[in-house]
TIDO-59731 format. One record per residue (C-alpha): x, y, z. Coordinates in steps of 0.2 Angstrom, whole numbers, plus 5000, padded with zeros to 4 digits. Each point is the difference from the previous one (the first is absolute). Example, Ala and Ser with C-alpha at 12.3 -4.5 7.8 and 13.67 -1.06 7.14 Angstrom:
2
506249785039
500650174997
***
This chain:
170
559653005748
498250044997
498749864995
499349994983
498450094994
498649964989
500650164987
501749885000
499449854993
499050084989
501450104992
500849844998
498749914991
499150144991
498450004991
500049924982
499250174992
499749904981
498349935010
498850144994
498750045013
498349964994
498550104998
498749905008
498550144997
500550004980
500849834994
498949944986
501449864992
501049935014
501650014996
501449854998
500750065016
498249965010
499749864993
500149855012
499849824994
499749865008
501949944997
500750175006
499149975016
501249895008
499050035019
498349954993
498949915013
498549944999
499150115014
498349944997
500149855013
500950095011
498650105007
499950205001
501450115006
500449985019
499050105012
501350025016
499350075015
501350105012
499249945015
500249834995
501449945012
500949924985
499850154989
501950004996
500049834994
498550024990
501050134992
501349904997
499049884991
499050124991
501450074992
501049844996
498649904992
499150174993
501050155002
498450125006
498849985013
498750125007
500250055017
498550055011
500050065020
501450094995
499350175011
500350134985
498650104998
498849994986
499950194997
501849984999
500149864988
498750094989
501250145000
501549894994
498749944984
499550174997
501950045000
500149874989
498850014988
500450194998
502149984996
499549834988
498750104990
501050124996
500650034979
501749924997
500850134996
499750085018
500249845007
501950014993
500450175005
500849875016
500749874993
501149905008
501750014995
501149834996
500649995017
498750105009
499049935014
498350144998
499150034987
498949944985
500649854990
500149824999
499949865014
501649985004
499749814998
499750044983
501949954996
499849825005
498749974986
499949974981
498850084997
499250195009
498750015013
498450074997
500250125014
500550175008
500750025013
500450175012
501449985013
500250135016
501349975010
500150165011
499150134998
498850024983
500050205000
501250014987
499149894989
498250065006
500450194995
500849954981
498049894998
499050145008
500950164999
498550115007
499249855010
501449905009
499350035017
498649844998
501449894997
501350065013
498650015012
499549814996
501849965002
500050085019
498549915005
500649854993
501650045010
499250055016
498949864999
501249865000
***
């Protein structure tokens, strides 16, 4: 018997596809679906005397626990001495900023389907909530190429080539 995959469970809990995706570059009314109240926020937290987001340095010999921590008490945390080039995480923002800025329309030639894994779409999180995150979110699992020729039909190659340094890299 083979072992589950990630494509299984999400074909078993699929996307709910009535959450619209949100133009972020051109919203001027929020809509109802946006809009989060103080009562909808059931996690709310007073992070003010908390300090700032934790900064977790990989040489420290208790990285993994401050990890832990970090993601039990604030669910992200910064990680420096991590060894990953800066040419290469200036790459990975570029990378970024060019897919994000993209029109919408573009952006949802690759939608992800219901029970897709890649794609454009909603957090996959996003069903646990009331309300709809004021996000995008991009998933590659495997290799982008398909996704990167349907964005950039006639200049795919920055993006595949980012995605083979990032690869080679790490």
């Amino acid at each position: 018997m083979s072992s589950p995959v990630l494509s299984d469970a999400f074909r078993a809990h699929p996307l709910n596809l009535n959450h619209k995706i949100l133009d972020l570059s051109s919203v001027e009314i929020l809509p109802d679906s946006h809009a989060w109240t103080f009562e909808a926020n059931k996690y709310e937290s007073d992070i003010s005397n908390t300090g700032s987001i934790p900064i977790i340095d990989l040489n420290d010999e208790n990285a993994k626990e401050l990890i832990g921590l970090a993601c039990k008490n604030w669910g992200v945390f910064q990680i420096v001495n991590h060894n990953v080039p800066k040419n290469l995480v200036d790459e990975v923002e570029l990378a970024g900023e060019r897919l994000f800025s993209l029109p919408m329309h573009r952006k949802l030639m690759v939608e992800r389907t219901p029970n897709g894994v890649s794609g454009y779409g909603m957090v996959r999180i996003s069903s646990f909530f009331e309300k709809s995150m004021w996000c995008e979110c991009f998933t590659v699992v495997g290799s982008p190429l398909e996704h990167a020729v349907k964005l950039w039909p006639h200049d795919y190659h920055k993006f595949w080539y980012f995605h083979t340094l990032q690869h080679n890299a790490c």
